[in-house]
C-alpha positions in Angstrom: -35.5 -18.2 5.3 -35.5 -15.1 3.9 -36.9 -15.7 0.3 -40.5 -17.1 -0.4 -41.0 -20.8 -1.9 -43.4 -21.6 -4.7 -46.8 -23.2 -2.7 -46.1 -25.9 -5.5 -43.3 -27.0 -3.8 -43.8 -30.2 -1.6 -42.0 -30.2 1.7 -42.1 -34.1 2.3 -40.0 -34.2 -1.0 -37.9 -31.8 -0.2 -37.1 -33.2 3.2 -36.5 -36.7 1.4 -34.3 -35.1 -1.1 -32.2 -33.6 1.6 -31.4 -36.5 3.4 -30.6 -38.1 0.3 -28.2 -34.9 -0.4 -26.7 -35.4 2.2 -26.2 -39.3 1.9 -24.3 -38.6 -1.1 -22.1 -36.0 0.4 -23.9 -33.3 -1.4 -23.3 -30.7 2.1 -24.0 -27.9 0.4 -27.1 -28.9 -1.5 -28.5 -30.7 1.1 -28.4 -27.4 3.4 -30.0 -25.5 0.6 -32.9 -28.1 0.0 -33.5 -28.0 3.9 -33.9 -24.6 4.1 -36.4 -25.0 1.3 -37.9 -27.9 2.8 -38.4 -25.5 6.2 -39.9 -22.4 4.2 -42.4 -25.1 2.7 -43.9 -26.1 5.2 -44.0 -22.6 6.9 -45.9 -21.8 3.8 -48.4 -24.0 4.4 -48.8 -22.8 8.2 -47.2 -25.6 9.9 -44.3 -24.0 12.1 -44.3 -27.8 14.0 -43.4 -29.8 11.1 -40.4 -26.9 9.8 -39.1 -27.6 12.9 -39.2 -31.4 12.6 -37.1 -30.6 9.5 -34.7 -28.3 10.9 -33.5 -30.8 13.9 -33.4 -33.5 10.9 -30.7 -30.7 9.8 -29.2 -30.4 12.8 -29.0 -34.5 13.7 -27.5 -34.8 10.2 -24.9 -31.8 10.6 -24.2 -31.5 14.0 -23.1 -27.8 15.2 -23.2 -26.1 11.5 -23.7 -22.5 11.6 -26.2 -22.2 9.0 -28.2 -24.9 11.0 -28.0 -23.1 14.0 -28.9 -20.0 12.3 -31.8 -22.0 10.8 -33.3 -23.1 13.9 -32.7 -19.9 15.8 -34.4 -17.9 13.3 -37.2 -20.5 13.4 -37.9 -20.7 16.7 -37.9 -17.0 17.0 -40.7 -17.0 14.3 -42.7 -19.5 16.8 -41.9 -17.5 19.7 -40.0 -20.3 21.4 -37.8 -18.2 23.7 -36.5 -20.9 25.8 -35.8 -23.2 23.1 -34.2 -20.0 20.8 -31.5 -19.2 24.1 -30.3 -22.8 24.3 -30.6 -23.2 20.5 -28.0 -19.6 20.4 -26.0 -21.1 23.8 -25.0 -23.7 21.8 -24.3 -22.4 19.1 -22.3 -19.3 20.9 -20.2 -22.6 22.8 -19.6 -24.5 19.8 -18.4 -22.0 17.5 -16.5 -20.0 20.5 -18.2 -17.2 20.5 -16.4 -15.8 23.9 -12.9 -16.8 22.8 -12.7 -15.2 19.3 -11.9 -11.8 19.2 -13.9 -10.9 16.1 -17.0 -12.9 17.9 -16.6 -10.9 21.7 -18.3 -8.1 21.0 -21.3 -9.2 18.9 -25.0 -8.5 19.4 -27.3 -11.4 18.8 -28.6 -10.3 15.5 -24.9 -9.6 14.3 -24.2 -13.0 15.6 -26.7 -15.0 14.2 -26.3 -13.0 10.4 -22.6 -14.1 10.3 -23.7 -17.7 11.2 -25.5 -17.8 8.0 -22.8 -16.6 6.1 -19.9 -19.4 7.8 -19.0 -23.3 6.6 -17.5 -25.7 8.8 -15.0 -28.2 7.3 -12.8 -31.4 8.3 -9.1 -30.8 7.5 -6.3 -34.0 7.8 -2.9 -33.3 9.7 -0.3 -31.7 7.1 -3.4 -30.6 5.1 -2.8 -27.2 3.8 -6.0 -25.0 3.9 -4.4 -22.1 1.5 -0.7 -21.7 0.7 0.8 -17.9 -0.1 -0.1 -16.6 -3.1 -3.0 -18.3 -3.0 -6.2 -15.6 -4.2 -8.2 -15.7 -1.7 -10.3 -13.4 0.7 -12.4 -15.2 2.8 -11.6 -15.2 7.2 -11.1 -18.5 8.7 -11.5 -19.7 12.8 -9.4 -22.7 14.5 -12.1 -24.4 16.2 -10.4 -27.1 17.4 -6.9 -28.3 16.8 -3.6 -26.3 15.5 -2.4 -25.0 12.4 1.1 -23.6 11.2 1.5 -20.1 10.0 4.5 -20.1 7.3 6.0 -17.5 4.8 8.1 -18.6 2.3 8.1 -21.8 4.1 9.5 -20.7 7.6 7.3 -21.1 10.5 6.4 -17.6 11.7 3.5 -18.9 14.4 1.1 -21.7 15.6 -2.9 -20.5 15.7 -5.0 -23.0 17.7 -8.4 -23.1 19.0 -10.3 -19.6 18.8 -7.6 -18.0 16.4 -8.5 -16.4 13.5 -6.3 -15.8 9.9 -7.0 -15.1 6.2 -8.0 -11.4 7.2 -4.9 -10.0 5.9 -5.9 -11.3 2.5 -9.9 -10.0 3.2 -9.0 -6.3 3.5 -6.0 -6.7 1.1 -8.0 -8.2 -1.9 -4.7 -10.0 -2.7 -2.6 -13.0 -2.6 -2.3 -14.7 0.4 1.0 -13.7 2.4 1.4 -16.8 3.8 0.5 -20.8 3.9 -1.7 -22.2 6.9 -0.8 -26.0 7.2 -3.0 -28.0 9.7 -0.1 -29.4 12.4 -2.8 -32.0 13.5 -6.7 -32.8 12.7 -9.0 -30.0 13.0 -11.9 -28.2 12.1 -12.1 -25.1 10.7 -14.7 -22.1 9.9 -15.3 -19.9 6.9 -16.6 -16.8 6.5 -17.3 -16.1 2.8 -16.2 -12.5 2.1 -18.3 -12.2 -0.6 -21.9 -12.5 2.8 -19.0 -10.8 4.7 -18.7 -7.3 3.2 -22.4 -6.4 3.3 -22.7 -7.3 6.4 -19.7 -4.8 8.0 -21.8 -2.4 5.9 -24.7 -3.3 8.2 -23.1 -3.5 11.7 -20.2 -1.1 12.6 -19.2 -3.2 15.4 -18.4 -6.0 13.6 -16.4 -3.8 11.0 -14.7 -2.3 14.2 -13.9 -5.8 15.7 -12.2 -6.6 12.5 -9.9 -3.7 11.5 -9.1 -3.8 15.3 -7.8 -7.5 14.2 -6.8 -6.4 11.3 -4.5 -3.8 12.9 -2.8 -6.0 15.0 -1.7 -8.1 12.6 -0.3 -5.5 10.3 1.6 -4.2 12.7 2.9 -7.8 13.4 3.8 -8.1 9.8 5.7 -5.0 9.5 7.5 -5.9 12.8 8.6 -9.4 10.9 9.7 -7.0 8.1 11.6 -4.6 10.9 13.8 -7.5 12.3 17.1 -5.8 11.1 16.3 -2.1 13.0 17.3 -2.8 16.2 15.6 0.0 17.5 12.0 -0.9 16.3 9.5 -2.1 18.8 6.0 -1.8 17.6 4.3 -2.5 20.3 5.8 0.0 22.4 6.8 2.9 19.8 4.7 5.9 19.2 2.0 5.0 16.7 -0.1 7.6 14.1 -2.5 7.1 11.6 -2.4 9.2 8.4 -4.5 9.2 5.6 -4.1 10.6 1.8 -6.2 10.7 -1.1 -5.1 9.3 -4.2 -2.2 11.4 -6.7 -1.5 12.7 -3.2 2.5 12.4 -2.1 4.1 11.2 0.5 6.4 12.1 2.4 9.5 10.3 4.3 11.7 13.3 5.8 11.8 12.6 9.3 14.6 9.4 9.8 13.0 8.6 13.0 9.7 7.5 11.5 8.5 4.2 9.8 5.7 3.7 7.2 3.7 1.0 7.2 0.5 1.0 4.9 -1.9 -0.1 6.1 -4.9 0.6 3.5 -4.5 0.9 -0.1 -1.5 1.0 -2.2 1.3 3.4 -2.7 3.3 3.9 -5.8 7.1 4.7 -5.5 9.6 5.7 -7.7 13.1 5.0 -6.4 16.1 5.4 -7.7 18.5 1.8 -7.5 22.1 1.9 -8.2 21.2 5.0 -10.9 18.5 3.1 -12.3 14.8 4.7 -11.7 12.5 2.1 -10.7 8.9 2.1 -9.8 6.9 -0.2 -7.8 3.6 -0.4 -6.1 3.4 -1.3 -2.4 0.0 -2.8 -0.9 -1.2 -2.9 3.0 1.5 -4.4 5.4 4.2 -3.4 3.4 7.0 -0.9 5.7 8.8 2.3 4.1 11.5 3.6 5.7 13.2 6.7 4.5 14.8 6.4 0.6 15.8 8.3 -2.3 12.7 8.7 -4.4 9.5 9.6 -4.3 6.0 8.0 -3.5 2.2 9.1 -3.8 -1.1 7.4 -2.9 -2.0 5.3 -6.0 -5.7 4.8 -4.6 -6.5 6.6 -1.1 -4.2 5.3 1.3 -4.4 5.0 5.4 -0.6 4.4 6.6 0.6 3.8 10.3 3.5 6.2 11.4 5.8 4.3 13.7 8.2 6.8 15.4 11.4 4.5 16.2 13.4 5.0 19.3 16.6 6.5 17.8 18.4 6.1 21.4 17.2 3.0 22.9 16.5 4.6 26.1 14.4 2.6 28.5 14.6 -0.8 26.3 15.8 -3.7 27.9 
C-alpha cells in the first residue's frame, strides 16, 4: 500500500476482478488487483470495507506473506492493535519465524518488509525447484516437507522444514552450485533478490543474519572440497578473515593455511605441467598452496583456515 490509486478507480470492480484473477489461477495478478482494490477504498475513507477486501485475500490465499503483510499494514493504519498481533502471530507461526535462522533475529518492521517481498508455492515429490547451473539468485525456505541437496548428482544433504538454500547463489550472483529436488510434497518460500538487496541496505540485521548464513555454508562447501586433507576440520581450525582490494595479490606462502574466498573473485595464473594457465575463482572456491600467482580481480574477502599439520588432539 505504498503507492496512491487514481480516485477513478472503483473498488467494487476491482475486488470482483480479483476474485476472478484468482479463479483463473492468475495468483499474482489477483494479489496485485487486491492490493489496488484495498488502497481504493482507503481513498475513499472507508478503512472497514479495505478490510473486508483484505480477509477476501486472505480466505482466497490462505497464509501468503504478501497477504499477511497486507492486513498487518492495514490494521496498523486503523489502529487495530489486537487484531495487528494476532494478524503478525500468525503470520510469524506460519512462515516459522522462530525456526529460521535468517527470520530469529528480526524486528517487526524488518519482518513484515521481507513478507512483502516473499511468494509461497506448491512443489510435487521429485519436483526439482532449480538444478545447478541454473542462474538464479533468489533465497528460498522449506516450510513444510523435505528436499534433497545434490551436486553433480550426489546427495550432499536433506533441508526440511525451517531450512533455508539458494543463498550461495544470492551473494554469488552466479550459477547455482547445486540442484534442490523436493523428496516429498512441500511448500516452499521465495524471497526475490531483486526486493531483497534494498532491503539489507535498509536493516543491518538482517544483512548480518544472512552473511552469518552465508558463512556457514561456505565454509561447508569448502570443507566438501577439503575431503582429501586429512587434517582439515573447519569447524574446529583456526579461522581469519582477510580482505584485498582489487589488482591486489595474494599470497599463499604459509603450507599450513587454506584459502577459501569467500567474496568476490580471484584471478590465478598457474603453471600446469609447463603450460601457464589462468583461471578465475568465485566465492566458495578453496586454494591451497601452488605454483603461480593470484590477485584480487574485484575486491575480495577470503577466510584463512590454518590446518592442523600434526593432528594433535583429533580423534
Amino acid at each position: 500500500m505504498k503507492n496512491p490509486l487514481s480516485p477513478e478507480k472503483d473498488p467494487k470492480k476491482l475486488l470482483r476482478q480479483a476474485e476472478k484473477a484468482a479463479a483463473a489461477g492468475e495468483m499474482k495478478k489477483s494479489l496485485e488487483i487486491f492490493e489496488s482494490c484495498v488502497r481504493a477504498y482507503l481513498h475513499r475513507k472507508m478503512p472497514f470495507k479495505a478490510l473486508a477486501a483484505a480477509k477476501v485475500a486472505k480466505t482466497i490465499f490462505g497464509n501468503h506473506p504478501k497477504v499477511h503483510a497486507l492486513l498487518i499494514r492495514l490494521l496498523r493504519t486503523m489502529d487495530l492493535q489486537g487484531d495487528l498481533r494476532e494478524e503478525y502471530r500468525q503470520s510469524s507461526t506460519a512462515l516459522k519465524k522462530d525456526a529460521v535462522v535468517i527470520f530469529r533475529g528480526l524486528t517487526r518492521e524488518e519482518f513484515i518488509e521481507l513478507l512483502d517481498i516473499m511468494d509461497i508455492f506448491q512443489v510435487k515429490k521429485s519436483q526439482y525447484i532449480f538444478r545447478q547451473h541454473d542462474v538464479g539468485e533468489d533465497i528460498y525456505i522449506v516450510i513444510d516437507g523435505a528436499v534433497g541437496v545434490y551436486r553433480n548428482n550426489t546427495l550432499v544433504t536433506v533441508l526440511s522444514s525451517g531450512d533455508v538454500f539458494g543463498e550461495l547463489g544470492f551473494f554469488f550472483q552466479a550459477s547455482r552450485s547445486a540442484s534442490v529436488k523436493a523428496l516429498v510434497k512441500c511448500r516452499i518460500s521465495r524471497i526475490s533478490a531483486a526486493g531483497l538487496r534494498p532491503l539489507c541496505r535498509r536493516f543491518p540485521g538482517l544483512r548480518q543474519s544472512l552473511e552469518a548464513l552465508y558463512h556457514e555454508r561456505i565454509l561447508k562447501k569448502a570443507g566438501e572440497e577439503l575431503l582429501h586433507h586429512p587434517l582439515a576440520d573447519l569447524r574446529n581450525d583456526m579461522l581469519t578473515i582477510a580482505r584485498f582490494h582489487r589488482g591486489q595479490a595474494l599470497s599463499f606462502d604459509d603450507e599450513a593455511y587454506v584459502t577459501i574466498i569467500k567474496h568476490g573473485i580471484v584471478e590465478v595464473d598457474m603453471d600446469e605441467r609447463g603450460l601457464k594457465t589462468k583461471r578465475f575463482l568465485r566465492p566458495g572456491h578453496v586454494i591451497e598452496r601452488f605454483g603461480g600467482s593470484a590477485r584480487a580481480n574485484t575486491d575480495v574477502e577470503v577466510i584463512r583456515a590454518r590446518i592442523n599439520l600434526t593432528g594433535a588432539g583429533r580423534d
